[in-house]
N, C-alpha and C positions, 0 to 999 in steps of 0.2 A: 872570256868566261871567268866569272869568281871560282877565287876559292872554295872548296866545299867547306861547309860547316861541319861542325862536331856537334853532334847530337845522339842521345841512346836510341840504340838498333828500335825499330817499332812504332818512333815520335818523329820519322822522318816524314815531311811534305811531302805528296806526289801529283804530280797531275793526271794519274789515272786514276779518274775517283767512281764512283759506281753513278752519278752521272753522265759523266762521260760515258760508259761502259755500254749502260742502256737505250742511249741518245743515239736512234738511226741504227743500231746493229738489227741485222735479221737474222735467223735460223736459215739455213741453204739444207734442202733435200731433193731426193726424186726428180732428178734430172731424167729428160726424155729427147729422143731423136726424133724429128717426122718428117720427113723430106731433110729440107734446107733449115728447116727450124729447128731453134734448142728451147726446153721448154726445163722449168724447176718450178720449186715451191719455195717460198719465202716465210716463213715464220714469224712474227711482226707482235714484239715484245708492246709496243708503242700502240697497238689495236686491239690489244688484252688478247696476246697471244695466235691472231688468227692469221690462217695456213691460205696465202691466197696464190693461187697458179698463174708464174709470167711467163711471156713469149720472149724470145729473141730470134727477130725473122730474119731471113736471107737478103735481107737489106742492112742489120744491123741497128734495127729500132729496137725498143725494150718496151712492153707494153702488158700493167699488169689486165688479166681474163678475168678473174673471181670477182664478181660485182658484191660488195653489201648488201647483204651480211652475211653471203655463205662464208663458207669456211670448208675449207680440202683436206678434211682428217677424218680417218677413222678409227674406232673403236675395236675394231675385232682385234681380239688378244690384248684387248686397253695399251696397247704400245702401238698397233696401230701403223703404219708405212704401206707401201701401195693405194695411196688413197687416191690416185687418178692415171688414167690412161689418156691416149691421144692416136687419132687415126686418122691422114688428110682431113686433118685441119677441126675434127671434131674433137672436142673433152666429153670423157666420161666421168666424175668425179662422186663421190660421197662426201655428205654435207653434214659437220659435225653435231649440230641440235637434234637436227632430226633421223639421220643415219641414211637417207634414203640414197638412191641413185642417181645423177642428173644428169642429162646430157646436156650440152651448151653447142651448139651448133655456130658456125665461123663470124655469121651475120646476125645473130641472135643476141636480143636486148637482157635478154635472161636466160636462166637455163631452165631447163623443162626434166619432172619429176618420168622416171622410168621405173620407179618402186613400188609401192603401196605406203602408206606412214604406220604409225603403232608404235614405231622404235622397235619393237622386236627383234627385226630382224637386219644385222646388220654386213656389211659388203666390205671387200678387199680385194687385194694383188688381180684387179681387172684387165683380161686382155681381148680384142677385137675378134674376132671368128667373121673374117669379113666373108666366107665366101656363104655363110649363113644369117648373116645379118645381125650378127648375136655378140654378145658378150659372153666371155664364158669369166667366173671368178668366184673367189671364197668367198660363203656364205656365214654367219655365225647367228643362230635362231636362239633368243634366249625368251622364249613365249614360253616352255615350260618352267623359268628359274622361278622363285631362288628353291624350290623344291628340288628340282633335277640341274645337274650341268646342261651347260649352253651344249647345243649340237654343231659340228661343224662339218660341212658338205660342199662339193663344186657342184655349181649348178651354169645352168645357161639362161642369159636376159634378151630377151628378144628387143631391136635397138627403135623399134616401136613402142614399149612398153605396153606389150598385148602379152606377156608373160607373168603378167604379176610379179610374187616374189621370189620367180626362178622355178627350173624345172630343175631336181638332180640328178645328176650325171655321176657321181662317186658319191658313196658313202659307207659307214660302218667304220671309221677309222676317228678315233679321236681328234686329230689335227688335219687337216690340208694346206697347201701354200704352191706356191708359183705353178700354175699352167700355164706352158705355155702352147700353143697353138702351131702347128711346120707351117714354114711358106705356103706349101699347096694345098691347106686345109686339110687333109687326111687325118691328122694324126693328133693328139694329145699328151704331151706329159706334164707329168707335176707330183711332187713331195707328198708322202702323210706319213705320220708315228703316233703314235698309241702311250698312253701314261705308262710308265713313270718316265718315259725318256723325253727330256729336250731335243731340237732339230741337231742341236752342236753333240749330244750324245749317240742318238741313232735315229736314224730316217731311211725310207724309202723313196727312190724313184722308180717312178711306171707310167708306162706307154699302151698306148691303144687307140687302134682304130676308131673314125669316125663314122659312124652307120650313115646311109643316107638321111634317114629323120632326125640324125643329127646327133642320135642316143650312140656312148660307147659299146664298138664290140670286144673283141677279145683285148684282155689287160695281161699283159706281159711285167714283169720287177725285170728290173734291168740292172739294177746297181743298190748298196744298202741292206740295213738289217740294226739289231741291234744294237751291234758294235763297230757301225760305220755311217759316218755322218756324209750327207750329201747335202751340196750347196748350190744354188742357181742354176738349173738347169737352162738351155739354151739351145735352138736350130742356127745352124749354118743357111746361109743363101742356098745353099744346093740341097738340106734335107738332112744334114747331119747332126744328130744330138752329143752334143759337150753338156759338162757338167765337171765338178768338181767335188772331188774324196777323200778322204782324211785315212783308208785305207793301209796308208805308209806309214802312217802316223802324223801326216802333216796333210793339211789340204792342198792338195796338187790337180791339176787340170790333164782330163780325161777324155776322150770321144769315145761312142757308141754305136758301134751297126756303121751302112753306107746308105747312102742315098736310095738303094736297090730293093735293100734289104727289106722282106717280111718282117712285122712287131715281132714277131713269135724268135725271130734269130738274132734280133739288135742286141740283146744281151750275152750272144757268145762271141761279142768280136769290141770288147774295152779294153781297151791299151791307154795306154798313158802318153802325156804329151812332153812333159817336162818335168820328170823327176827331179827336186830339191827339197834341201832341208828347208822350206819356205810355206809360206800360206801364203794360198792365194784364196782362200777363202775366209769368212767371217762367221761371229755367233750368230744365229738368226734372229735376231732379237726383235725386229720389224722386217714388216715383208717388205719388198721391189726392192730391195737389197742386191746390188751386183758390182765387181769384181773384175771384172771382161765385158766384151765384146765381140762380136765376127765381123771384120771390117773386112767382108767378101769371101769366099768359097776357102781361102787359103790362108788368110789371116788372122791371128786373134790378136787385140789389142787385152793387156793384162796389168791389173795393179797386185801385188806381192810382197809379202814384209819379211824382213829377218831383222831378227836382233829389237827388234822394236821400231823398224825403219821402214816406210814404205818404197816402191820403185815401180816403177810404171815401161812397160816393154811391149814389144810387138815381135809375137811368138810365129813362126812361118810355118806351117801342119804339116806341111809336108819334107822339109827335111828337119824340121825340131828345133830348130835352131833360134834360140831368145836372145833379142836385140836388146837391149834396153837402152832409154831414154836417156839424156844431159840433163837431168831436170833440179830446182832447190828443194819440191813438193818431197815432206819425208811423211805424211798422210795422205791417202789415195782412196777414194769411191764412190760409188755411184757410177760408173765407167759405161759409158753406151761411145758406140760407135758410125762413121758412115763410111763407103769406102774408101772417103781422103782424108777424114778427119778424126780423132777421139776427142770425146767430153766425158767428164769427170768434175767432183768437187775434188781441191788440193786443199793443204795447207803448211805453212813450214814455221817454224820457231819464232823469226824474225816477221811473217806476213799470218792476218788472221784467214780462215774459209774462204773458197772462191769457187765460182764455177767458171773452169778453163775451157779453152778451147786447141786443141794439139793439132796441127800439120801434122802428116802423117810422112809424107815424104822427106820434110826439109826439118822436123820437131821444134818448128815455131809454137813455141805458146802464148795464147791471146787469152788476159783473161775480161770475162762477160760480164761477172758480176761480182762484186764483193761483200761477204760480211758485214763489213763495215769500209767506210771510207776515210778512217778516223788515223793520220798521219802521229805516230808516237815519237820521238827523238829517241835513237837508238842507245841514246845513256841512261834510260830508265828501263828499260829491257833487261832481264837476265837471259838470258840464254841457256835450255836443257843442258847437261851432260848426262850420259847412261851410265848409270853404275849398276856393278853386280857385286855380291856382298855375302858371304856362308850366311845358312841361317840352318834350323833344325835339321838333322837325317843326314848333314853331309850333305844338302842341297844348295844350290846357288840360286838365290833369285834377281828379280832387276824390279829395277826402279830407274827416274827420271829426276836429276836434284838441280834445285834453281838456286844459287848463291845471293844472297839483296845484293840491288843493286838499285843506285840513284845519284846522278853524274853530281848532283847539290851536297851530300852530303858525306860524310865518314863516320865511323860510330869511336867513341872513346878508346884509347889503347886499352890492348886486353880483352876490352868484353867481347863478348859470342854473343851471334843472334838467335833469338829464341827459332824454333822451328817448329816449322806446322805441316806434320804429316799427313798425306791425304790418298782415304782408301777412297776406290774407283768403286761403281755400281755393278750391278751383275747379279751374282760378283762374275762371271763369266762374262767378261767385256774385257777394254782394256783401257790405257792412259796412252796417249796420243801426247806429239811435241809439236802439235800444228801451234802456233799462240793463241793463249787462251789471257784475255784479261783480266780474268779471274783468279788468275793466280800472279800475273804481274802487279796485282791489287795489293796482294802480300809483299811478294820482294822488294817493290819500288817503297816501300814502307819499314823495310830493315829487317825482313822475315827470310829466313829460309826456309822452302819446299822442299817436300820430296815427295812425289807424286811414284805410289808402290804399283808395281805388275805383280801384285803375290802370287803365289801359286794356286792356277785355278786361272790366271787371266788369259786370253785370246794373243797370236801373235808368235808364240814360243812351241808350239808341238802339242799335238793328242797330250803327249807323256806329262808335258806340263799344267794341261788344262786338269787333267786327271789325279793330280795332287792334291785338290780339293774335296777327291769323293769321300765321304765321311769323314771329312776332317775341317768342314765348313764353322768357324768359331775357332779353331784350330790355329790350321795351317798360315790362312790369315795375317792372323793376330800376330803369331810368329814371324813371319816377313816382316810386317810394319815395322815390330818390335825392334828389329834384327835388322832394318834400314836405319833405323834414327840410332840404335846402339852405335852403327857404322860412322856416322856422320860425327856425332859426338867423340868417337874413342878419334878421328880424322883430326878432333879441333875445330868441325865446322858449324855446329850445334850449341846451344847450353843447357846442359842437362834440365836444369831446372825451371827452364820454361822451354816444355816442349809439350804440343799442342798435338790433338788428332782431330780430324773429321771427315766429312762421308755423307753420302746421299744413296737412300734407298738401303742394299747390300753391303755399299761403302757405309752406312750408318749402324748398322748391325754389327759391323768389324769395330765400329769406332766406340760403341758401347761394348763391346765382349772387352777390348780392350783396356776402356777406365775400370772395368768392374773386374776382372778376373786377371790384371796384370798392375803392376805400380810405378810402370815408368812413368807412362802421360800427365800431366799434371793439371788438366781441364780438355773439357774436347766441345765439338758441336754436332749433334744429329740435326741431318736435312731428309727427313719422312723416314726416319732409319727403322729398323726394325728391334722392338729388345723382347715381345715372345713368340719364340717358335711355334709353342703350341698354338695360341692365339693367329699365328702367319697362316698356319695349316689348314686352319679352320675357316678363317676369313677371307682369305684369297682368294685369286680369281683362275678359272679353269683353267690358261695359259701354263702357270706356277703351281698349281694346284698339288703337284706330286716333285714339283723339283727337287724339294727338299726330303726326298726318297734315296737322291744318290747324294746329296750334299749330307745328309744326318745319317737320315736312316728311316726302314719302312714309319709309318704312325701310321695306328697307335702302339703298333711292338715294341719298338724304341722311342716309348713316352719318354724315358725315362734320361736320353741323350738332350731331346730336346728341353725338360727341365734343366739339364744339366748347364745346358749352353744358354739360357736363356737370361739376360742381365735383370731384367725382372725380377726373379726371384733370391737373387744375391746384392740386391741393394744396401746390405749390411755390409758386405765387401767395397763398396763404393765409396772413395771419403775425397776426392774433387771435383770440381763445379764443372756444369753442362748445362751448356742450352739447345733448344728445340725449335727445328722449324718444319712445320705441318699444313701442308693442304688439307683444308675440311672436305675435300670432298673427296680425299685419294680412296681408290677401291684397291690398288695392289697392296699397299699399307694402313690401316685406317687409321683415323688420327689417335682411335684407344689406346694405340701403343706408343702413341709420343706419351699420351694422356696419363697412362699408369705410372709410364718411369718419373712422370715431372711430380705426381701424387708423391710415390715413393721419395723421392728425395727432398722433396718441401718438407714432408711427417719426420726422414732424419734429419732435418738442419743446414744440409749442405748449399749452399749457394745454385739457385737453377732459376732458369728464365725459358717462359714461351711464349713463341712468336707463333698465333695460328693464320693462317691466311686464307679468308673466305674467298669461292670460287675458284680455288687450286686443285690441280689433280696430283698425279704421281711427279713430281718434279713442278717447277715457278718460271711462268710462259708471261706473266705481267711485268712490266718496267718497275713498276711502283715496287712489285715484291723481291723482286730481283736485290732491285739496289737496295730493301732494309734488309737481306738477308746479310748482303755481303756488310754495309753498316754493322749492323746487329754483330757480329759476330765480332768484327773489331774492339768495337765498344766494349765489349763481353770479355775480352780477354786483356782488354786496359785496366777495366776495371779489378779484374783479379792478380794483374800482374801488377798492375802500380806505375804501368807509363805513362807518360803524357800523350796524347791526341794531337795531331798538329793540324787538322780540321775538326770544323765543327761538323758532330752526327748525333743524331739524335737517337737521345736514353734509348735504352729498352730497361723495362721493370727488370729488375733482377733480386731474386728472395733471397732472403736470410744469407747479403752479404753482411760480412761484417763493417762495423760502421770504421772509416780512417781519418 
């Protein structure tokens, strides 16, 4: 091997270029069990984003089901997850054009409509009711918008599609999500909460009997309330409901009632399974979301994070006792189980997504499919470290910082590499150290990351998620700030090229922060948000009051949300930002890329926008993938003054100045 070359941090070569990146990678979700088969959803950046459902059979073939030009996504809550189920050998899926229902039967050349059309009315988190012939799953009816919110109800689909568009079974509850159905058909539970609260701030679960005509009788709450969030509920093979509760302050795994047991008495007999300072559960941010498994009457297979680290165990119910796995995977979910085996999507620093396959007895892991198949040499890799760092109130937060790295080069003695801080979306989610090329895009190019868990992110406790409330523009901002100050007073930063960006929540933090703070020295929004009031107004029913515990009520507290809104303080703004926007996003709409880039064109400042037709909330196309991640480059060469050591193509950028 040569020598590395000397070259300034940021004009370094790499061979992870956003072609590469895009070339063959897929999205992995919604992993399913059915027999002997493991079944997911593929993501397919290369097919203009579309969601097609593959098999891996008990032979060990891979074979993709979604014929051209469906597509296995749905809409309800425009984020969308649960978008198919699977019963011996049948799919039930929802087809993202048209929202409808399908069934696709095993020998079947197509799949066959169980809906009505209109688009109206749209489907989710679907589960079988075989001993009824029915599907039962969320509804989302938006036949009276944009006058009224959409309504959202469980209802039941007859697997004939002699039901039309469902009968309902629940309603009167702002939200619904995961029914699920007991082995022996009796019984039904499943999730709702009511505005202002998110699933991660409070929800209910409830149970009830199945009538014979198939309508609910008595409805029992079993777990949940205001100020306790409930996650994934699930039946054991014998009839017992688990579920997981943040009740301790952290989401821990619970069972309810016995096999025996009346609805009416399953809620006086929850105990817990494994108390730790740990979550084993997640934001609800998309349904079929899960976490566990019952791998038989006595088992639960379980994924759980501390410290920012996932870990994957096999919990025994009856003496309590959690095993945990040898595993590299420090990202865990999607976890379904059979009684010998667990599957789950992994992912770990040095390897990108995968859908695994675990021995249960011997914890062989096999994996099915990969992300990508794209072999990196491990000298272009940086590699996470977790740091934690004071920031505001005497509080500690954490972050994930990547050092550049790129086995070809070194950067001149002395200099520091510029760093590019990066707020996570949510903002109630979190940052993950599965590898993301995305950000090796940076470091192999002489950047240093820090990828923030501010307060408010998923993974660290109730207590920490809850640092956020009313302090949303805030709290934030303050982390970010207070990671890169860390980084910098370390030596490992240069003050004066240090960069922030963000998508969606993460873009909102990355605008409060050029606008109402003066460290950063240019940033990028990807669909961010910069007005509140404008968010409140526009949004979609999901989020519609989120920002009730993140500001504060509106319109009472207009006057927060002007306050926080980078919109209106565009005079405080004096470095350069570029924009990248789907025209079609409905969580964000593109006015609020739209206003800030007005605004700062009419001051002078240097700003560029990238819109991208056919986009929603986030960039599912190849093409736009790789000009975002270009764009963004180019954008901060241009203002810092380095050289490029590939060609990428311009993006317009106003009122630089000429060099």
């Amino acid at each position: 091997m040569a020598d590395p070359q000397v070259a300034p941090y940021g004009a370094w070569r790499s061979p992870i270029t956003s072609d590469l990146i895009v070339r063959g990678a897929v999205g992995l979700t919604m992993i399913r069990a059915d027999g002997d088969d493991t079944y997911w959803i593929e993501v397919r950046p290369a097919e203009a984003g579309r969601s097609v459902i593959v098999r891996r059979d008990a032979a060990d073939e891979t074979r993709d089901l979604t014929p051209q030009p469906f597509n296995a996504r749905t809409r309800v809550h425009e984020y969308g997850g649960g978008d198919y189920c699977v019963h011996d050998g049948h799919i039930y899926f929802v087809n993202f054009a048209d929202q409808r229902l399908y069934h696709q039967a095993p020998a079947a050349a197509e799949p066959g409509s169980l809906t009505p059309g209109g688009g109206d009315l749209r489907y989710a988190d679907m589960v079988v009711d075989a001993r009824r012939a029915r599907l039962v799953a969320v509804r989302e009816d938006h036949s009276a918008a944009p006058e009224h919110e959409a309504v959202n109800t469980l209802v039941s689909l007859k697997l004939d599609g002699t039901e039309g568009g469902g009968r309902v079974l629940a309603s009167g509850y702002d939200f619904y999500s995961s029914p699920r159905v007991s082995p022996d058909g009796r019984r039904l539970a499943w999730l709702c909460w009511n505005h202002p609260n998110m699933p991660w701030d409070g929800c209910e679960l409830w149970v009830a009997e199945i009538e014979p005509d198939g309508a609910l009788g008595q409805m029992t709450l079993v777990a949940g309330g205001a100020d306790e969030s409930i996650f994934q509920p699930e039946w054991s093979p014998d009839g017992v409901l688990y579920f997981v509760s943040d009740r301790s302050g952290w989401w821990n795994l619970y069972r309810a009632g016995r096999a025996s047991d009346a609805v009416q008495e399953t809620a006086a007999h929850v105990e817990p399974l494994c108390a730790m300072a740990a979550e084993f559960g997640q934001p609800q941010w998309g349904f079929g979301m899960s976490t566990y498994a019952c791998a038989g009457a006595t088992h639960v297979v379980c994924a759980y994070a501390e410290r920012g680290r996932a870990h994957l165990a096999l919990l025994d119910t009856t003496t309590r006792q959690l095993a945990p796995f040898d595993l590299p995977y420090t990202d865990i979910t999607y976890v379904r189980a059979t009684p010998t085996h667990a599957l789950f999507r992994a992912g770990q620093p040095t390897a990108g997504a995968a859908v695994v396959r675990l021995e249960l007895a011997t914890g062989r892991a096999e994996v099915l499919k990969r992300a990508s198949d794209l072999q990196i040499d491990p000298g272009y890799l940086s590699v996470p470290e977790p740091v934690e760092f004071p920031t505001e109130g005497g509080q500690t937060a954490h972050a994930f910082y990547y050092a550049p790295r790129n086995r070809d080069y070194v950067a001149p003695e002395g200099e520091r590499p510029p760093l590019l801080v990066k707020s996570h979306g949510g903002p109630t989610a979190a940052a993950t150290t599965t590898l993301n090329l995305g950000i090796q895009y940076w470091t192999s190019r002489g950047f240093a990351v820090l990828d923030v868990n501010y307060g408010g992110s998923a993974g660290y406790g109730r207590a920490y998620r809850q640092r956020l409330n009313g302090q949303w523009g805030v709290v934030d901002v303050d982390d970010c700030l207070n990671g890169a100050r860390h980084l910098i007073a370390e030596g490992l930063a240069d003050g004066a090229r240090c960069v922030i960006d963000g998508g969606s929540a993460g873009g909102y933090t990355t605008l409060a922060a050029l606008t109402f703070r003066d460290l950063f020295k240019a940033g990028a929004s990807h669909y961010g948000v910069s007005d509140l009031g404008a968010l409140v107004r526009d949004t979609h029913k999901f989020e519609s009051r989120y920002l009730d515990r993140l500001v504060g009520p509106y319109p009472a507290r207009a006057d927060l949300y002007h306050a926080r809104s980078p919109i209106n303080f565009t005079a405080q703004l004096s470095c350069p930002v570029i924009f990248f926007q789907g025209l079609e996003d409905k969580v964000v709409p593109p006015n609020q890329a739209e206003l800030m880039v007005a605004a700062l064109r009419a001051k002078g400042l240097p700003v560029a926008y990238v819109p991208f037709a056919g986009e929603q909330h986030g960039f599912r196309r190849a093409e736009n993938i790789k000009r975002a991640l270009d764009g963004e480059l180019y954008f901060y060469a241009r203002v810092f003054g380095f050289p490029l050591a590939d060609e990428i193509e311009p993006v317009p950028i106003e009122n630089l100045p000429a060099t």
